[in-house]
C-alpha positions, 0 to 999 in steps of 0.5 A: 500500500501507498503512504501519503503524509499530510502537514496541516492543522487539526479541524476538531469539527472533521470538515478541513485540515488533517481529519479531511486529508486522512479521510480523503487519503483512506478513501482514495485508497492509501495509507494516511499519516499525519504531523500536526502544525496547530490545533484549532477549535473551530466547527461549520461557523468559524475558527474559535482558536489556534495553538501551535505546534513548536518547530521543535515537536513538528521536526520531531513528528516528521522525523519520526514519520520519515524514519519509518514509513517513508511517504510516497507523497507528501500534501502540505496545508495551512502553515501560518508561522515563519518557524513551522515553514522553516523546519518543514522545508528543512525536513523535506530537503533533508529527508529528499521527499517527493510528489509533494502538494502544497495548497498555499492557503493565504486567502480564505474564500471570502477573501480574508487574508490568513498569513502575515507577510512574513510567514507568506514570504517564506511559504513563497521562498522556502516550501513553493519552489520543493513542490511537485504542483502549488493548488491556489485558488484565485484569491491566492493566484493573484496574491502570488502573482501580484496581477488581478483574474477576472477572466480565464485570459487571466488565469493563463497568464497567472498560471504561466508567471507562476510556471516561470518562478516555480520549477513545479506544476500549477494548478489554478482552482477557479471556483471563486471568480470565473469559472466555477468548478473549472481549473487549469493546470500549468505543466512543463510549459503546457496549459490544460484546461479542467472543466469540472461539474457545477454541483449545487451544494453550500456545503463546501468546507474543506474543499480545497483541503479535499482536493490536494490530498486527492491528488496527492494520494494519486501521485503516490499511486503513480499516476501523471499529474494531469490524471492524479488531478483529474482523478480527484477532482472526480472524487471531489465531485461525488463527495459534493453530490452526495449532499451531506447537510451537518453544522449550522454553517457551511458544512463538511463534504461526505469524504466516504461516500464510495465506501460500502455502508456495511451492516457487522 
């Protein structure tokens, strides 16, 4: 069995974070392990409050994950403190780890911006350049990139400017400002265009989250990055169709839905 390690933050309320990572990774059919940047109380509402990992006890979680069952991929969350990024780029350097999926989460989806710019610097200068594909949404596609997308025109010029600065793949989600459910992917040099299925659901938390660790456990798997990608978000469409309504606010994706509902 494939091994995928996730790098994120705890979601108590299960939608986001490492609890949606190791149900999409188990679902996706690999073997999920996790190193925990920060405990955050937060449900369906909002985030209530955060406490941070140390660098110190991050460094040791994932040493002990790389010394033992070494990932086939890797998929890095919210990481909000120049330290925590620090010591993962060092890890990951000094542990030669490969197919690594970063969503650089700098913008929520109503807009707020979630990183100071110091930590927003390093995320650019020391985890963007080790990554096998960057996940940004629009938000963040135009933070990293400095320009305004309003258009798919646009989305190709952002994915090109951020194909030139980052030896990786980009993958430019464009749920939030032009074109719903279709994203395009930038790869050595080559632009495709992921038309996806509008699916009408609110309940959209932990999508972004959902989406990176779908494409990271396909990478493990050995699929190119194109069809790990498209593989996902496949995935992602039938965790939205199956229509789960929990929380007050905007609810959790249902992660398992292709798993057998076994009476024992």
């Amino acid at each position: 069995m494939k091994c995928v390690l996730t790098i994120a933050g705890s979601d108590c309320s299960g939608g986001a974070g490492i609890q949606a990572d190791i149900k999409t990774m188990e679902a996706n059919g690999v073997y999920a392990m996790s190193a925990v940047t920060a405990l955050t109380a937060q449900n369906t509402t909002g985030v209530y409050g955060i406490m941070e990992s140390t660098p110190e006890f991050l460094e040791s979680q994932l040493n002990c994950v790389f010394s033992d069952i070494f990932p086939d991929a890797v998929k890095i969350g919210m990481v909000s403190s120049v330290p925590l990024i620090q010591v993962i780029g060092d890890s990951l350097t000094k542990w030669k780890a490969s197919n690594i999926v970063v969503d650089p989460v700098m913008v929520s989806t109503s807009g707020s911006r979630l990183l100071k710019e110091d930590a927003q610097a390093a995320l650019m200068e020391r985890l963007l350049p080790l990554a096998s594909v960057i996940t940004p949404n629009i938000p963040e596609a135009e933070v990293l990139t400095g320009m305004s997308i309003v258009s798919e025109e646009q989305m190709e010029e952002a994915a090109c400017r951020l194909g030139e600065l980052y030896p990786g793949a980009v993958l430019i989600k464009g749920g939030h400002q032009v074109s719903d459910a279709n994203d395009l992917l930038y790869d050595q040099g080559k632009l495709v265009w992921l038309r996806g299925e509008r699916i009408d659901n609110s309940n959209t938390h932990g999508t972004g989250c959902t989406l990176s660790s779908a494409i990271a456990s396909n990478l493990a798997k050995g699929f190119s990055m194109e069809e790990s990608i498209r593989r996902a978000k496949a995935y992602i469409s039938g965790a939205l169709r199956a229509g789960l309504d929990l929380g007050k606010g905007s609810g959790p994706m249902d992660h398992g839905y292709a798993i057998p509902d076994t009476d024992f």
